[in-house]
C-alpha positions as CSV (number, residue, x, y, z in Angstrom):
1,X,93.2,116.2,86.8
2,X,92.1,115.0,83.6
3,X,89.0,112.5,83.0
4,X,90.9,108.9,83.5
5,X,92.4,110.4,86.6
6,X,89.0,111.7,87.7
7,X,87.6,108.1,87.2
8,X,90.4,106.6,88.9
9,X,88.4,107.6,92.0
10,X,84.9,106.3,90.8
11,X,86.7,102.6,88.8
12,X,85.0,100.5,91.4
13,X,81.7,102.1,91.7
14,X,78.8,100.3,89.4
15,X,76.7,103.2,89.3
16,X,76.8,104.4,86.3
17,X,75.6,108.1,87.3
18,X,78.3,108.7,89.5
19,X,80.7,107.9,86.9
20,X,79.0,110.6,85.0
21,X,78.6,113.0,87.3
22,X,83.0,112.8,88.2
23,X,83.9,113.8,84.4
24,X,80.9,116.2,83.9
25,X,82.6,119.2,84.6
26,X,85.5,118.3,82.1
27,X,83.0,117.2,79.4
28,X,80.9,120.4,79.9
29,X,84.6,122.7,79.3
30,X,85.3,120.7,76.4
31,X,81.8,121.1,74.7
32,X,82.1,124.7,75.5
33,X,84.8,126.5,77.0
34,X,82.4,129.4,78.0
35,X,80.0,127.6,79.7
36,X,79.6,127.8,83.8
37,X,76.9,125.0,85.6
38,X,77.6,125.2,89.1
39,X,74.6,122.8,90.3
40,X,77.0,122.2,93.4
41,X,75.7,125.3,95.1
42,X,71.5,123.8,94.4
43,X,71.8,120.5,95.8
44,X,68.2,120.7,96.6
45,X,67.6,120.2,93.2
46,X,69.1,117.1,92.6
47,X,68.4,114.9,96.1
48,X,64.8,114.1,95.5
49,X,65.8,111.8,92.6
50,X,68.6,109.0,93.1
51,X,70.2,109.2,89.5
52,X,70.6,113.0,89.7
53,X,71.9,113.0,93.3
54,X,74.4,110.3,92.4
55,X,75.1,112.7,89.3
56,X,75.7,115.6,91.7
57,X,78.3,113.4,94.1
58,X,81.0,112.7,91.5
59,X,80.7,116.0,90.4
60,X,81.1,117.1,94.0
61,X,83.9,114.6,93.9
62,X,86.3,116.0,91.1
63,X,85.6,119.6,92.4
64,X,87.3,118.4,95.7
65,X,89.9,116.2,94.2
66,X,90.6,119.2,91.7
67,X,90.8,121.9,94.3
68,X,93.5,119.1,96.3
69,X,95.3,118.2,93.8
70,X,96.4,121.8,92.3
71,X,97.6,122.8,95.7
72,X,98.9,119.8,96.1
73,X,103.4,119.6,96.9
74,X,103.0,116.7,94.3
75,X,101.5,119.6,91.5
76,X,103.8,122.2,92.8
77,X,107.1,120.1,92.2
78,X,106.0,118.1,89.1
79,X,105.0,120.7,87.0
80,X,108.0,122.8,87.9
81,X,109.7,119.5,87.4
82,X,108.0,119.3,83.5
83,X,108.3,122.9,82.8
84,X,111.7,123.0,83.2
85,X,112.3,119.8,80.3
86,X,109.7,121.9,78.2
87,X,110.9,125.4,78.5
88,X,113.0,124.5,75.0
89,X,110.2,123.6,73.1
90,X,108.2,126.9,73.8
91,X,111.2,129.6,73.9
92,X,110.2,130.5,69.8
93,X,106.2,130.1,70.2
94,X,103.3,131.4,72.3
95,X,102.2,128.6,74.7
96,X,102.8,129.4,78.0
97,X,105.2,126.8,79.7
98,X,103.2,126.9,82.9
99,X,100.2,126.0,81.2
100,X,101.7,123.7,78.9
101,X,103.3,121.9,82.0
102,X,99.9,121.8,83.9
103,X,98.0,120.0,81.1
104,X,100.7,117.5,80.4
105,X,101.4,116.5,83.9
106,X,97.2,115.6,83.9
107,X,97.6,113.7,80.6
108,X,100.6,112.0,81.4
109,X,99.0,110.8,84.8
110,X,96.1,109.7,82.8
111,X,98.4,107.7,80.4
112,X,100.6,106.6,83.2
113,X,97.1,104.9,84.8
114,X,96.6,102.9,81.6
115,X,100.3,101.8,81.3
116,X,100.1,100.1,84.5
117,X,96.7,98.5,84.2
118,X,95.1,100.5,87.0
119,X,91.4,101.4,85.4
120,X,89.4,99.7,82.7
121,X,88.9,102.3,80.0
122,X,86.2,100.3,77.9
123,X,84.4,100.1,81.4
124,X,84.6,104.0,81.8
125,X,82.8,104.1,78.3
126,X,80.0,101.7,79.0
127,X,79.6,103.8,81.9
128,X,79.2,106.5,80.2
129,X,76.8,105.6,77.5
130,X,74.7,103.7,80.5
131,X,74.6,107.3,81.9
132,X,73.7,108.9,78.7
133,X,69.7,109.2,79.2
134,X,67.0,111.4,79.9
135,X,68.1,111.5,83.5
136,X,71.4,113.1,82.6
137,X,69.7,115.9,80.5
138,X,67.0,116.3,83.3
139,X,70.2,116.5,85.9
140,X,71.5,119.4,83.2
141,X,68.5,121.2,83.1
142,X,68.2,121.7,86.4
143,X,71.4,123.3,86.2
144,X,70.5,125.5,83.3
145,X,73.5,124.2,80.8
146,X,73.1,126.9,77.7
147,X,73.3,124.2,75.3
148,X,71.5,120.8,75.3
149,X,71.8,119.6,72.1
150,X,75.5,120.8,71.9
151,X,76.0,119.2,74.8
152,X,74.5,115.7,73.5
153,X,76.3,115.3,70.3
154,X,79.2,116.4,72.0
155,X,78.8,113.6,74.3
156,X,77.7,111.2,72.1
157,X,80.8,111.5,69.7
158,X,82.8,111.7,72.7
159,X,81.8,108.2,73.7
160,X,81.8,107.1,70.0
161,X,84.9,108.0,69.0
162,X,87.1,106.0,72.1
163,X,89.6,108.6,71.9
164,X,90.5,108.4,75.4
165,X,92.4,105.0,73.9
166,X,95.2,107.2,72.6
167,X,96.6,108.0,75.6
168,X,98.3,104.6,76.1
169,X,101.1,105.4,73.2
170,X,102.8,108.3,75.0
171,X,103.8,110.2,71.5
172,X,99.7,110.4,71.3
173,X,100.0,113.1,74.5
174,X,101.9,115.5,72.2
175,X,99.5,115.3,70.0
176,X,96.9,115.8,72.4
177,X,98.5,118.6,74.0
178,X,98.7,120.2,70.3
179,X,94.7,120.2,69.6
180,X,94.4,121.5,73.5
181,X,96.6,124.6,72.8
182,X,94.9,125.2,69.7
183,X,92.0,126.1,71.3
184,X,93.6,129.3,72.4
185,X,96.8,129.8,70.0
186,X,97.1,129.4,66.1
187,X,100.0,127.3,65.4
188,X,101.0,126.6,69.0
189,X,104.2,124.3,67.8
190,X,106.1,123.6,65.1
191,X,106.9,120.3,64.0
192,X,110.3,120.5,65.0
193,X,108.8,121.8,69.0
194,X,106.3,119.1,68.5
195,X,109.1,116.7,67.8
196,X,111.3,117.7,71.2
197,X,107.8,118.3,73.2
198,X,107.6,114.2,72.6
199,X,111.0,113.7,73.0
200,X,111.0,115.4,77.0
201,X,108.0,113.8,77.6
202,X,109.5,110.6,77.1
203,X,112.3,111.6,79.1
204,X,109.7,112.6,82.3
205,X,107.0,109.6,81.9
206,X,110.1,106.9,84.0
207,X,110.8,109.4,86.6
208,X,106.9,110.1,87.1
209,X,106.2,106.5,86.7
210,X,108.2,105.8,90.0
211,X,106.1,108.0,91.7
212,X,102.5,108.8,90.5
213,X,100.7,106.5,92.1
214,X,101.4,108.8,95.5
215,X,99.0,111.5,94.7
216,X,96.5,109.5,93.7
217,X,96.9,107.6,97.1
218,X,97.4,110.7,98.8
219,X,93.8,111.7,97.0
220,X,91.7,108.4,98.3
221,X,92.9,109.0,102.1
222,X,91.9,112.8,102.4
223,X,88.4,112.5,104.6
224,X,87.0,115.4,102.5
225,X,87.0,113.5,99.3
226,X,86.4,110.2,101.2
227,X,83.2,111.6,102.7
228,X,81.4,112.2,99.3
């Protein structure tokens, strides 16, 4: 799941920590795909201090509801769902249509969660920058993150720049899909495969619509993630 989908789980909590702590892991890949924290297997580190234990339970938290949700019947048939509408606008290029149907299922469901009012985005940002102190970079110390100050103007312009905001136009998931696959192919579309990629979205988002809210209820009743 992406990061709104991630906070879905965390929209009612005021702690702004635990906020944090559910889209760390996402925020760490995007500052650095290469980089690997796994301060999940040293909770002794964190409990002795309440803001970097609560940091350490919403990470907990989207490592459970990731692990769910990918072997999830939901995953399984949506993304062969997706792939299938997409295969046309990858036939000429190098994106895989797996991947490329993974990803946009997560973003859509994160754009589907704004069109319907479900989460408060500017609340996830205040969060954020509430979270955004010396606790945090003691929490990623502890975990031995390669980078600090990568990691904190990352963050800070990830807070800054609002672009989660996007995601409510779906032709903005295209887009977003296009600077994700850049990360690992040069000129992953062409104009006239970005044009079609928005075009079968558009198609999907109704049928998804009618049913996207059943994972994420599916998600809240498991006991595993309920427990954390």
């Amino acid at each position: 799941m992406n990061f709104l989908s991630h906070y879905y789980f965390e929209r009612n909590n005021p702690d702004h920590y635990a906020v944090m702590g559910v889209v760390l892991p996402d925020l760490i890949k995007n500052a650095d795909k290469f980089w690997n924290i796994h301060p999940q297997k040293n909770p002794a580190l964190f409990q002795d201090e309440p803001n970097l234990a609560a940091i350490l339970r919403g990470w907990e938290k989207h490592l459970e509801v990731d692990n769910y949700f990918h072997t999830s019947e939901f995953f399984k048939t949506e993304t062969a769902n997706l792939k299938k509408l997409i295969l046309p606008c990858v036939a000429a290029g190098p994106v895989k249509p797996f991947f490329l149907a993974h990803i946009g299922l997560e973003l859509m469901l994160d754009h589907l969660l704004l069109h319907s009012g479900m989460i408060n985005i500017e609340t996830f940002y205040q969060q954020l920058q509430q979270a955004n102190t010396t606790d945090l970079r003691r929490f990623l110390s502890k975990a031995e993150i390669p980078d600090q100050g990568i990691f904190d103007v990352f963050l800070q312009d990830f807070i800054e720049s609002r672009y989660l905001f996007s995601y409510q136009k779906l032709h903005n998931i295209s887009y977003a899909l296009k600077r994700i696959c850049m990360r690992i192919w040069n000129n992953p579309f062409t104009d006239p495969q970005l044009d079609l990629l928005t075009q079968h979205l558009d198609e999907y988002c109704p049928e998804l619509e009618s049913r996207f809210m059943s994972i994420f209820n599916e998600l809240e009743e498991n006991p595993a993630i309920r427990a954390i």
